[in-house]
N, CA, C and O atoms as CSV, one atom per row, in Angstrom:
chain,resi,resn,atom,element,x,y,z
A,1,UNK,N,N,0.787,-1.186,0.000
A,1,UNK,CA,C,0.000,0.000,0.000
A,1,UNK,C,C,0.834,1.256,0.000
A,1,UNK,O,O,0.374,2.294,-0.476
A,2,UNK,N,N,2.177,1.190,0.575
A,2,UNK,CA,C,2.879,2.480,0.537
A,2,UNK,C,C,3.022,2.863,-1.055
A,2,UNK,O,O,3.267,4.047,-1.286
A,3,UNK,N,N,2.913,2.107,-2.004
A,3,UNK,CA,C,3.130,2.821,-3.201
A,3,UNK,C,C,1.898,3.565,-4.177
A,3,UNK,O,O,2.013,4.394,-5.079
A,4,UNK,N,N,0.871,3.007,-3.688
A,4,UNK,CA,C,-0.777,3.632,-3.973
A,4,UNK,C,C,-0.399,4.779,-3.161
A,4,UNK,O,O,-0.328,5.782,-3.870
A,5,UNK,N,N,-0.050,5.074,-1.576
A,5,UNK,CA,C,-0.167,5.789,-1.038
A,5,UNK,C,C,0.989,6.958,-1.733
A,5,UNK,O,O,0.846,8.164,-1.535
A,6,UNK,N,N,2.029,6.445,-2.487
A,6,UNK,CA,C,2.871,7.580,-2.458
A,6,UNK,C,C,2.128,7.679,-3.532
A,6,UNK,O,O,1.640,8.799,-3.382
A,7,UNK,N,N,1.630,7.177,-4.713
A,7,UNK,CA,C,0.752,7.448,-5.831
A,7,UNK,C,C,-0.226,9.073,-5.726
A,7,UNK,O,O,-0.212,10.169,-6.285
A,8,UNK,N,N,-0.841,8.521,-4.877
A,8,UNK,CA,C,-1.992,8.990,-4.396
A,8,UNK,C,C,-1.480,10.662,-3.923
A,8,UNK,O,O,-2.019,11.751,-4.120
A,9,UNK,N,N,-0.588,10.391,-3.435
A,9,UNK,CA,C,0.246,12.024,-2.545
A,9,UNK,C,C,0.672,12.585,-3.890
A,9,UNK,O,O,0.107,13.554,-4.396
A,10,UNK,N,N,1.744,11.906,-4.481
A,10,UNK,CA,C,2.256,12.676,-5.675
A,10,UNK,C,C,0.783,13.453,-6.438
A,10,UNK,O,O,0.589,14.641,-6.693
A,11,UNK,N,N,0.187,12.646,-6.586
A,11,UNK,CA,C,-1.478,12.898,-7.583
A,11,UNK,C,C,-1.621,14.278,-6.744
A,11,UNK,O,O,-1.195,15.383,-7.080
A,12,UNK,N,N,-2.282,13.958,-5.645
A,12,UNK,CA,C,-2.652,15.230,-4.663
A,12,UNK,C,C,-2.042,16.612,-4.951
A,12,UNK,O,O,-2.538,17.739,-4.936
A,13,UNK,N,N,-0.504,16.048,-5.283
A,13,UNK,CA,C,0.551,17.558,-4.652
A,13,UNK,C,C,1.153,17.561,-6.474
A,13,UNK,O,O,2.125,18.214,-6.854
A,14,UNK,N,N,0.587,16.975,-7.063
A,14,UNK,CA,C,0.875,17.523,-9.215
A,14,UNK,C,C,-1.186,18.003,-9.021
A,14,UNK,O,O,-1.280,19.104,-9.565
A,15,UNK,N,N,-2.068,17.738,-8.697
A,15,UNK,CA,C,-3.095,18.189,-8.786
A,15,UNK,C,C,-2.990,19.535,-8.269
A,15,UNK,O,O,-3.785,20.196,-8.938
A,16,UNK,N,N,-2.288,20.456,-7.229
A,16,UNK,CA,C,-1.882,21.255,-5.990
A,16,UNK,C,C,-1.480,22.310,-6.768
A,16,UNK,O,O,-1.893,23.469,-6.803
A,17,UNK,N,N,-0.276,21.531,-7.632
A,17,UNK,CA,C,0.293,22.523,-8.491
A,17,UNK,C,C,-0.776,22.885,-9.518
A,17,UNK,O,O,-1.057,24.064,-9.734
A,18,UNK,N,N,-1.123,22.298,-9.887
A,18,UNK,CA,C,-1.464,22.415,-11.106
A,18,UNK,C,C,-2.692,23.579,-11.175
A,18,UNK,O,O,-2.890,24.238,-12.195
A,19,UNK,N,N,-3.521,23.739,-9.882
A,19,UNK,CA,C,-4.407,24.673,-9.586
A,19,UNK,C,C,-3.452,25.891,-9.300
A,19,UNK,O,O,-4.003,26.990,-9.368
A,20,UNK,N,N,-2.155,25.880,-9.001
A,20,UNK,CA,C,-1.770,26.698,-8.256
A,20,UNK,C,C,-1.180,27.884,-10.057
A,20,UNK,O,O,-1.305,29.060,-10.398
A,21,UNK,N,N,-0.614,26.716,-10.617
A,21,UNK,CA,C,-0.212,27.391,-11.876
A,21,UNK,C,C,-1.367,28.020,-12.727
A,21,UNK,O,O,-1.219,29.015,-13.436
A,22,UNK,N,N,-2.664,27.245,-12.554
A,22,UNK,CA,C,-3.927,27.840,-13.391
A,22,UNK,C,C,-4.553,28.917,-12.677
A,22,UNK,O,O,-5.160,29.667,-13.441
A,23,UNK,N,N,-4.627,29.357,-11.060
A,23,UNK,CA,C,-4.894,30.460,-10.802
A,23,UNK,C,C,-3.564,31.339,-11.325
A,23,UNK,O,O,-3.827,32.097,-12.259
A,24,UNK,N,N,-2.330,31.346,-10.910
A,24,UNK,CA,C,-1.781,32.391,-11.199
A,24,UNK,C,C,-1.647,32.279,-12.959
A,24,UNK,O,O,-0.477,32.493,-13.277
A,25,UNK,N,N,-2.135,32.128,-13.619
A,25,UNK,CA,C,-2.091,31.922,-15.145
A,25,UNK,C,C,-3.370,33.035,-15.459
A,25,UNK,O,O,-3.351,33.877,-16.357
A,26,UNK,N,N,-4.650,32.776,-14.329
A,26,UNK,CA,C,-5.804,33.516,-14.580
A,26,UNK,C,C,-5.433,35.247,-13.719
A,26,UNK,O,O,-5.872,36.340,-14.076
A,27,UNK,N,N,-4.956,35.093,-13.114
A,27,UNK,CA,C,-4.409,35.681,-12.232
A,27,UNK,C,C,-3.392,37.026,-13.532
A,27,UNK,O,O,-3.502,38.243,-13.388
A,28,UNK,N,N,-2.848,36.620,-14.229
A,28,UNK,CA,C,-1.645,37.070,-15.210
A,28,UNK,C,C,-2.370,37.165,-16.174
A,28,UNK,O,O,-1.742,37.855,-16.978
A,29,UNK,N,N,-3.707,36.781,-16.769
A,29,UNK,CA,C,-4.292,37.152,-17.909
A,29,UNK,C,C,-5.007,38.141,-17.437
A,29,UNK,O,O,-5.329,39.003,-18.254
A,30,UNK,N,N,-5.430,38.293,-16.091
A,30,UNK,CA,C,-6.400,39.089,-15.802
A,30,UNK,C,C,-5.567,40.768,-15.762
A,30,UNK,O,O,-5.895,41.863,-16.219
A,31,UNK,N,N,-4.941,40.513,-15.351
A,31,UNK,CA,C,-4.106,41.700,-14.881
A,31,UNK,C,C,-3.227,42.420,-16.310
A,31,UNK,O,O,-2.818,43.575,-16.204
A,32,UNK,N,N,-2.937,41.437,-17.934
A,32,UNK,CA,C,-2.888,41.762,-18.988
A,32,UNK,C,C,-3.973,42.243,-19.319
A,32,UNK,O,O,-3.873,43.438,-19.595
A,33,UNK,N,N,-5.333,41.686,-19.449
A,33,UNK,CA,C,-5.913,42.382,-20.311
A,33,UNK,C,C,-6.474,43.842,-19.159
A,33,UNK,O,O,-7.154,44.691,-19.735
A,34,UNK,N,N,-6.285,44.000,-18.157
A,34,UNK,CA,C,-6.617,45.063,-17.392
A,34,UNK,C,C,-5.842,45.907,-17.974
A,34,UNK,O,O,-6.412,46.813,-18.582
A,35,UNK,N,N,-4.295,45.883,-17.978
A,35,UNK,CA,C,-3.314,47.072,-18.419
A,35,UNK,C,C,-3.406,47.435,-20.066
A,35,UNK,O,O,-2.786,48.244,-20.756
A,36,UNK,N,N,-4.456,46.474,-20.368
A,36,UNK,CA,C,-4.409,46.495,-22.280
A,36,UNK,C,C,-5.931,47.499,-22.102
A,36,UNK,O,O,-6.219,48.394,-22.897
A,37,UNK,N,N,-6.645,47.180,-21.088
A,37,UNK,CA,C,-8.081,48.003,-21.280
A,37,UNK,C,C,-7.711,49.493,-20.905
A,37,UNK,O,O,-8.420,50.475,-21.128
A,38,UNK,N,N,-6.828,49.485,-20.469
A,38,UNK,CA,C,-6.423,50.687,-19.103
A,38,UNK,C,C,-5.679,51.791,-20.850
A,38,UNK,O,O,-5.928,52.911,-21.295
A,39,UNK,N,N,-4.891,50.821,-21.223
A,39,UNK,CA,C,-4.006,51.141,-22.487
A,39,UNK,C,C,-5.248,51.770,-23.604
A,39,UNK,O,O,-5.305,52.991,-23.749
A,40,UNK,N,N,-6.137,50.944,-24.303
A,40,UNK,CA,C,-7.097,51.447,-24.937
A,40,UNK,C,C,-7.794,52.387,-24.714
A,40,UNK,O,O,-7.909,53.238,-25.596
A,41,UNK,N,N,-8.626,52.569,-23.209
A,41,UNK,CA,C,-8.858,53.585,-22.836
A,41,UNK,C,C,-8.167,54.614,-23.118
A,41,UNK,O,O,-8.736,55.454,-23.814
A,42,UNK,N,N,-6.689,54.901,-22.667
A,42,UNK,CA,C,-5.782,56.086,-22.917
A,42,UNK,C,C,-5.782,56.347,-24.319
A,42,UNK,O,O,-5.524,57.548,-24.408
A,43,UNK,N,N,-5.894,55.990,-25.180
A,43,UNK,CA,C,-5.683,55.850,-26.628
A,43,UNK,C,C,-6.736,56.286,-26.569
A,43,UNK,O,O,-6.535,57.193,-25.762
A,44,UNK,N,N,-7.870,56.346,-26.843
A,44,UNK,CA,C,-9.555,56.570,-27.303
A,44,UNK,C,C,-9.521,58.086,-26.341
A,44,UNK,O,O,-9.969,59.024,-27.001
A,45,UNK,N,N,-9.143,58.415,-25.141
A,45,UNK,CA,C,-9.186,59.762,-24.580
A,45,UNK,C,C,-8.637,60.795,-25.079
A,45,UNK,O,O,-9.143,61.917,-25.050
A,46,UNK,N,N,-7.274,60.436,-25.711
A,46,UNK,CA,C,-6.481,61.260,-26.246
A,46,UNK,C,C,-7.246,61.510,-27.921
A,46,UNK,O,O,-7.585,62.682,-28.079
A,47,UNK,N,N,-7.434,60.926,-28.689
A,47,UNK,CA,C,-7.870,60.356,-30.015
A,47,UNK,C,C,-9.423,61.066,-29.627
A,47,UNK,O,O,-9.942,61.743,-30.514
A,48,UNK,N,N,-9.955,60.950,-28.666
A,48,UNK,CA,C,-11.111,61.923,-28.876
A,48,UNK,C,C,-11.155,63.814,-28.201
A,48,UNK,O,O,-11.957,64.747,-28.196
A,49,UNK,N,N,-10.090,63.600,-27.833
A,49,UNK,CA,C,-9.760,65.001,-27.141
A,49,UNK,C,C,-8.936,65.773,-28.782
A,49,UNK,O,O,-9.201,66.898,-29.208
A,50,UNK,N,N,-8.449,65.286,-29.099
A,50,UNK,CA,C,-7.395,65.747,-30.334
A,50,UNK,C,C,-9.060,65.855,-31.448
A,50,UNK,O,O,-9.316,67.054,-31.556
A,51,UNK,N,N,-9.949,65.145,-32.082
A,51,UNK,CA,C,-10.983,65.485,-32.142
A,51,UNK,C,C,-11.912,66.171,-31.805
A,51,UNK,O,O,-12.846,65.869,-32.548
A,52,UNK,N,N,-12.222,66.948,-31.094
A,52,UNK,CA,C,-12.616,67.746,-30.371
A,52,UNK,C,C,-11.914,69.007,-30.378
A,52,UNK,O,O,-12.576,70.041,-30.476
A,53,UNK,N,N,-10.589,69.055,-30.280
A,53,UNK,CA,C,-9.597,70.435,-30.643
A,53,UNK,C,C,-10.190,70.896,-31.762
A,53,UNK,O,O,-10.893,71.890,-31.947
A,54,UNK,N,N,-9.526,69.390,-33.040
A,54,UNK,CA,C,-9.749,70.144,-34.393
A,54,UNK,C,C,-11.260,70.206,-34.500
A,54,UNK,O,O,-11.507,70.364,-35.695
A,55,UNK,N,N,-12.215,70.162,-33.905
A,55,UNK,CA,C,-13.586,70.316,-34.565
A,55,UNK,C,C,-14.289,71.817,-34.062
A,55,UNK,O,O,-15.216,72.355,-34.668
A,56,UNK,N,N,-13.555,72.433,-32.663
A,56,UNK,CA,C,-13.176,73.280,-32.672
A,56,UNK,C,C,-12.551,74.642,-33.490
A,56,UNK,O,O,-12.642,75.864,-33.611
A,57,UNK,N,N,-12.118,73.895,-33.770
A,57,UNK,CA,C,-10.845,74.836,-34.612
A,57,UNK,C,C,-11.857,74.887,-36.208
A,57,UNK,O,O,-11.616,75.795,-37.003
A,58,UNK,N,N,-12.321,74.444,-36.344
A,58,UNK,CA,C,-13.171,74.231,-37.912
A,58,UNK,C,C,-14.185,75.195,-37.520
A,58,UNK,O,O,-14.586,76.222,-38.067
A,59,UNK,N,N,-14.531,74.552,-36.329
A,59,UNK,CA,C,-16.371,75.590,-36.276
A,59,UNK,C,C,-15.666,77.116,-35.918
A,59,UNK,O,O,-16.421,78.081,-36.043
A,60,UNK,N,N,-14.189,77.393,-35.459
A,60,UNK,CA,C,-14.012,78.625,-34.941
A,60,UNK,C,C,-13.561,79.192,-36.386
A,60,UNK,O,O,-14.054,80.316,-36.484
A,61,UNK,N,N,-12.673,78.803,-37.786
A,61,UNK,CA,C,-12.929,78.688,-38.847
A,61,UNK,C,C,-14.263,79.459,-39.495
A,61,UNK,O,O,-14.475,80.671,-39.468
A,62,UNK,N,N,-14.890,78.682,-39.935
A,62,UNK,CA,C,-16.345,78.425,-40.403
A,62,UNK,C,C,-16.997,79.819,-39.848
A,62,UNK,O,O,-17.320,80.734,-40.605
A,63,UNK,N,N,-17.207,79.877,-37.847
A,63,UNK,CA,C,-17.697,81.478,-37.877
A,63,UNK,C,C,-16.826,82.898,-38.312
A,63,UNK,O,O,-17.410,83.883,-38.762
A,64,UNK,N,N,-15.681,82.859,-38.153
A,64,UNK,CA,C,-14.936,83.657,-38.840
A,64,UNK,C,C,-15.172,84.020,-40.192
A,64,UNK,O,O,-15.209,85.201,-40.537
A,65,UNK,N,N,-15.376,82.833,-41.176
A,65,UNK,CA,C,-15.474,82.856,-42.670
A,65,UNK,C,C,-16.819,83.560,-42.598
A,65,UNK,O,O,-16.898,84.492,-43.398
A,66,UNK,N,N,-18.019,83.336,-41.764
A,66,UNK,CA,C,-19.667,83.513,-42.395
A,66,UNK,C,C,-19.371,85.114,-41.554
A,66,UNK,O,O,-20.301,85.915,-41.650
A,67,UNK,N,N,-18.566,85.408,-41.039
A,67,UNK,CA,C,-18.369,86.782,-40.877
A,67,UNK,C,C,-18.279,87.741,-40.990
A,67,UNK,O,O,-18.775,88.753,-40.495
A,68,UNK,N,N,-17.036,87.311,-42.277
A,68,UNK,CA,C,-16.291,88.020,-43.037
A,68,UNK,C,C,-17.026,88.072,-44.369
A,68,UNK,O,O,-16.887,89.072,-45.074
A,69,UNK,N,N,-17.728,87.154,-44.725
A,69,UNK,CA,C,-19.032,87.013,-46.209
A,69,UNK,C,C,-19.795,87.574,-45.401
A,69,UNK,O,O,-20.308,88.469,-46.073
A,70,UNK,N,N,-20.120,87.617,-44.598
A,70,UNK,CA,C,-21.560,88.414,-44.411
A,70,UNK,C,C,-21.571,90.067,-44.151
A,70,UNK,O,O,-22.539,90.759,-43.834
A,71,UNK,N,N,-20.363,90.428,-44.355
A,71,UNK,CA,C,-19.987,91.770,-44.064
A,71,UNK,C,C,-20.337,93.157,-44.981
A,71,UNK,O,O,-20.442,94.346,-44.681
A,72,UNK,N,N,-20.442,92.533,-46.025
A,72,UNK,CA,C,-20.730,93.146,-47.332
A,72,UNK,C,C,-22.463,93.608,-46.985
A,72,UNK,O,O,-22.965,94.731,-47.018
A,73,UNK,N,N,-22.968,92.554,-46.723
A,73,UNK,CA,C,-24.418,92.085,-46.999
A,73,UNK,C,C,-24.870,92.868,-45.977
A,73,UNK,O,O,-26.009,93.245,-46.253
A,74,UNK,N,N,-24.363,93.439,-44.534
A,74,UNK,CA,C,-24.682,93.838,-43.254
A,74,UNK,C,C,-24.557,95.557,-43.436
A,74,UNK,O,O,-25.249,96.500,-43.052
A,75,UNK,N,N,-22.983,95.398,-44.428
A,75,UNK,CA,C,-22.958,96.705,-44.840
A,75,UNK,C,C,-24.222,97.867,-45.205
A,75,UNK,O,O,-24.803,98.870,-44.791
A,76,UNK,N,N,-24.136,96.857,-46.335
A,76,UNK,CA,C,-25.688,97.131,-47.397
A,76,UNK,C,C,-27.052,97.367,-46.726
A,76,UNK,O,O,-27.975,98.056,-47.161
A,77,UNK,N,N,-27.012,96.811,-45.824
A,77,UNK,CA,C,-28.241,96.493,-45.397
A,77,UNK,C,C,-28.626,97.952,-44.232
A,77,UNK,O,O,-29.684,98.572,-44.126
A,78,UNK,N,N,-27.542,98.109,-43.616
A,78,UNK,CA,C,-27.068,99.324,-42.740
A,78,UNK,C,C,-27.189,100.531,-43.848
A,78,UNK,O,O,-27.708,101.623,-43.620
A,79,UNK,N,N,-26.690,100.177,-44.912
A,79,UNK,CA,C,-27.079,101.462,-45.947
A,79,UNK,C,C,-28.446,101.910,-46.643
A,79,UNK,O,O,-28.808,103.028,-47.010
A,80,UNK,N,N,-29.081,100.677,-46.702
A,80,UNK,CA,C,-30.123,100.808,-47.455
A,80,UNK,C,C,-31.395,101.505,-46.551
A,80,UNK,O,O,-32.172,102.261,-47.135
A,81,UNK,N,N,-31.552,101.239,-45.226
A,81,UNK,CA,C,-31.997,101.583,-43.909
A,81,UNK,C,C,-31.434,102.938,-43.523
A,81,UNK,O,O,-32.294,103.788,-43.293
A,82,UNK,N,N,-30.390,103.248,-43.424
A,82,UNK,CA,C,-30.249,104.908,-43.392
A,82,UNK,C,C,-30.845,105.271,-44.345
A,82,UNK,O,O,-31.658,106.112,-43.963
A,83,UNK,N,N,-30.938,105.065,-45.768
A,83,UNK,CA,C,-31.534,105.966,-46.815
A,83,UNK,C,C,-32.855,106.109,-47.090
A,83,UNK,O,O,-33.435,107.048,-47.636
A,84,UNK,N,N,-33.518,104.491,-46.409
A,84,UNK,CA,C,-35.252,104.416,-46.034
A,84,UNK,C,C,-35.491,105.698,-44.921
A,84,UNK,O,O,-36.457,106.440,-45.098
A,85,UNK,N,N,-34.710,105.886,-43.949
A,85,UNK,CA,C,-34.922,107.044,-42.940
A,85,UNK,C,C,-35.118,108.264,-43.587
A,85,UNK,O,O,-36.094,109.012,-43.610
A,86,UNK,N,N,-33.888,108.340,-44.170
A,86,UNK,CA,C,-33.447,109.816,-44.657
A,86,UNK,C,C,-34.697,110.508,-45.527
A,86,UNK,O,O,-35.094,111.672,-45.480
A,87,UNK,N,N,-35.178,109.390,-46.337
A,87,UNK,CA,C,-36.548,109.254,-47.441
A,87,UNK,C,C,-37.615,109.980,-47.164
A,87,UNK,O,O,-38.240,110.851,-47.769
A,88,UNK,N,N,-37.786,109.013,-45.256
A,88,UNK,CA,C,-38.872,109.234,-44.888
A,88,UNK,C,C,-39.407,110.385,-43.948
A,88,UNK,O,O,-40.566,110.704,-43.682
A,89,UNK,N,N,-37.937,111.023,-43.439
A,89,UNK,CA,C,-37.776,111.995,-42.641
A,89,UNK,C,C,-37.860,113.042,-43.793
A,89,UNK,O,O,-38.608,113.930,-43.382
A,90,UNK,N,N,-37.442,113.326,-45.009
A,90,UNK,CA,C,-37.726,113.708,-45.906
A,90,UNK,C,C,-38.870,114.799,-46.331
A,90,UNK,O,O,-39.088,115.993,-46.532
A,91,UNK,N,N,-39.420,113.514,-46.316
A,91,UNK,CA,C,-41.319,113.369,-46.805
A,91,UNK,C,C,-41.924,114.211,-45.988
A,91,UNK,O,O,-42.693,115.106,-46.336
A,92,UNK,N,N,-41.449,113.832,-44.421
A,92,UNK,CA,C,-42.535,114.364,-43.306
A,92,UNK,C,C,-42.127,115.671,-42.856
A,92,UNK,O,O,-42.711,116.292,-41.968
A,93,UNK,N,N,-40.974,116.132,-43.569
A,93,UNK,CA,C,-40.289,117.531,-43.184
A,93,UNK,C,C,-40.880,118.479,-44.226
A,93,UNK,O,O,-41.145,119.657,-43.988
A,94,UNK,N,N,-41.097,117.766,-45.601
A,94,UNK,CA,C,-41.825,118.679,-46.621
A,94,UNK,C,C,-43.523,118.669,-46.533
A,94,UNK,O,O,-44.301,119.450,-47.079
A,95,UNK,N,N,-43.804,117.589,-45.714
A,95,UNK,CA,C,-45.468,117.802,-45.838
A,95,UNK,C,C,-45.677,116.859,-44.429
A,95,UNK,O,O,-45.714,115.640,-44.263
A,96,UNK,N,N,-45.794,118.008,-43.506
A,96,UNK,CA,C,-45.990,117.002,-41.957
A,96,UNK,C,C,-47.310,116.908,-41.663
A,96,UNK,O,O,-47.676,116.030,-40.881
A,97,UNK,N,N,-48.121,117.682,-42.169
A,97,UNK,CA,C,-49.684,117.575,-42.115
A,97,UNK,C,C,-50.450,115.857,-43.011
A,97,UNK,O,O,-51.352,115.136,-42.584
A,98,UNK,N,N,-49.492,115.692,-44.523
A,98,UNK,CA,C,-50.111,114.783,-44.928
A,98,UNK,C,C,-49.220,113.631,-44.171
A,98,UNK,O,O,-49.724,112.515,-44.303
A,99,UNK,N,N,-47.798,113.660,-43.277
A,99,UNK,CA,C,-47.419,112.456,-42.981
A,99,UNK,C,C,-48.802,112.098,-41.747
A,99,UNK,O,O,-49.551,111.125,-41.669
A,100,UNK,N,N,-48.727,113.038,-41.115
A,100,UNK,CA,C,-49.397,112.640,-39.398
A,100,UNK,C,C,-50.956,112.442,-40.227
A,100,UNK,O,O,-51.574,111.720,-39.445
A,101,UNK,N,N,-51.591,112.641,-41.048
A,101,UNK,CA,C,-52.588,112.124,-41.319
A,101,UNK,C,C,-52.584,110.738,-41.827
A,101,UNK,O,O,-53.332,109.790,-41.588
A,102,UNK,N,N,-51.536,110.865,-42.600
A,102,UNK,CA,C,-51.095,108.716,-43.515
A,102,UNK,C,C,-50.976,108.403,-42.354
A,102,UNK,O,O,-51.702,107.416,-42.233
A,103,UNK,N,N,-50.283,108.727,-40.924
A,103,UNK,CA,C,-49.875,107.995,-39.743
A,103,UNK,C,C,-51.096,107.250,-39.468
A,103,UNK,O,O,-51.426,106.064,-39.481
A,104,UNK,N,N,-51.818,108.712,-39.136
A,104,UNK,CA,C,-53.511,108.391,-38.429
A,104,UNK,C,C,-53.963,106.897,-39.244
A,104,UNK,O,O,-54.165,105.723,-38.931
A,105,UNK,N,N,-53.972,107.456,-40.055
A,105,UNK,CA,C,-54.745,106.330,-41.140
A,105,UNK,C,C,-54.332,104.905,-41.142
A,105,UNK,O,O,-55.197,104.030,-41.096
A,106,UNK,N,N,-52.971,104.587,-41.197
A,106,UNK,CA,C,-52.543,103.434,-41.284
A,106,UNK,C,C,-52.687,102.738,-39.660
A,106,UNK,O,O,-52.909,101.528,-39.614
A,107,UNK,N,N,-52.565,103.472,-38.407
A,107,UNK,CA,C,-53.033,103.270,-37.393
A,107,UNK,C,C,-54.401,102.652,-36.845
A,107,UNK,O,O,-54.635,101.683,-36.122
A,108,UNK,N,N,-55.274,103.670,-37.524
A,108,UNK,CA,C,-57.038,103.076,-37.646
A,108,UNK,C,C,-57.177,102.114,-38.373
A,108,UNK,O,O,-57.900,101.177,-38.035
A,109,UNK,N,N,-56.635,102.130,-39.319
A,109,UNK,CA,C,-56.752,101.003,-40.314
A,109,UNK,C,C,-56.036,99.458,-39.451
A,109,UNK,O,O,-56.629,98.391,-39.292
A,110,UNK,N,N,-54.865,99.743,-39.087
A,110,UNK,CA,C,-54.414,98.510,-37.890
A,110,UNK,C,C,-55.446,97.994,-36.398
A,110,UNK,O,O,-55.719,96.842,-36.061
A,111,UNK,N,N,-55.846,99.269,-35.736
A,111,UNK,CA,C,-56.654,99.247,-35.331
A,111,UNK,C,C,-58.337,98.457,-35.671
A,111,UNK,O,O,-59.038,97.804,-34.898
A,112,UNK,N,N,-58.502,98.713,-36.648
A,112,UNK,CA,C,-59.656,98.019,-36.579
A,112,UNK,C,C,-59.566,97.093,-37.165
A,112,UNK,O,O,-60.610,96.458,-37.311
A,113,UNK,N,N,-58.232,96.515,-37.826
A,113,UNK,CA,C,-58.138,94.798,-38.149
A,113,UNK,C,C,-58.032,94.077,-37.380
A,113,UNK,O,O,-58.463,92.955,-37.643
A,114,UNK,N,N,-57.304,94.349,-35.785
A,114,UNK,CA,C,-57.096,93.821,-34.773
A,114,UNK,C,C,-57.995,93.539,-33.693
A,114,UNK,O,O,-58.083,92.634,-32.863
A,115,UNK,N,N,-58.726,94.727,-33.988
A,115,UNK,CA,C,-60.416,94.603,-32.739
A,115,UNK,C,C,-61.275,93.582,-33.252
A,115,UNK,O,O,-61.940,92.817,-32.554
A,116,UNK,N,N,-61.207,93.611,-35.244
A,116,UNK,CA,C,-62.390,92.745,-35.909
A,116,UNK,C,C,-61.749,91.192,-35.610
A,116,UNK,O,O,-62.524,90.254,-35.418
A,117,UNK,N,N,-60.207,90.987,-35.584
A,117,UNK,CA,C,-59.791,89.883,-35.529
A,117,UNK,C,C,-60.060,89.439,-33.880
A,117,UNK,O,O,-60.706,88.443,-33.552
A,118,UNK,N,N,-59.321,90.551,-32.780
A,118,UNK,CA,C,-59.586,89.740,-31.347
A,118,UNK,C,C,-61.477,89.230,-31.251
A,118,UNK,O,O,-61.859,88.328,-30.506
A,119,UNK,N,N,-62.296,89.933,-32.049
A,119,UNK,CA,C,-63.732,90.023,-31.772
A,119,UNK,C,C,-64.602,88.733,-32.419
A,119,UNK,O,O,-65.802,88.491,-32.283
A,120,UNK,N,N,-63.234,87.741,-33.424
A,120,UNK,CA,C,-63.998,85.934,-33.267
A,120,UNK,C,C,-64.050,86.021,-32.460
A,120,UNK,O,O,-64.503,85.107,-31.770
């Protein structure tokens, strides 16, 4: 029986190891793919921060450009509006009796579209 028995021990203590090598095996994969997730992560933070700069930098771009095109158009528009004033200040400096009467008028006339409309 001593040789079943040393059988039996050896079995026990190669079974012993053998858990001992497969935890630290799980043990060493676990802790790779941790420093590989840890790794990816860093990669994808940076890679979306550097994205984010340049998309930045485009839209700060882009309002600059619709700025600088729209400058002309703002110009114009600032001009065309002083000269509607100038027109109309004009008008009412050469005939202030018929402006304040067109006033009246276009007033009553607003006036009673608004009473007939609140009065559904």
């Amino acid at each position: 029986m001593p040789a079943d028995t040393l059988t039996s021990d050896t079995a026990a203590e190669a079974t012993a190891a053998a858990k001992r090598v497969a935890k630290e095996a799980v043990a060493s994969a676990v802790e790779s793919g941790q420093k590989t997730l840890a790794e990816a992560l860093d990669v994808a933070e940076r890679s979306l921060n550097e994205a984010a700069k340049r998309l930045e930098k485009v839209m700060r771009e882009g309002v600059e450009r619709l700025k600088t095109e729209s400058q002309p158009y703002r110009e114009n528009a600032t001009q065309q509006f002083d000269d509607a004033q100038k027109y109309v200040l004009e008008r009412v400096k050469e005939r202030p009796v018929t402006a304040t009467l067109a006033g009246l008028g276009v007033g009553l006339l607003l006036g009673l579209l608004l009473a007939n409309r609140s009065g559904r």
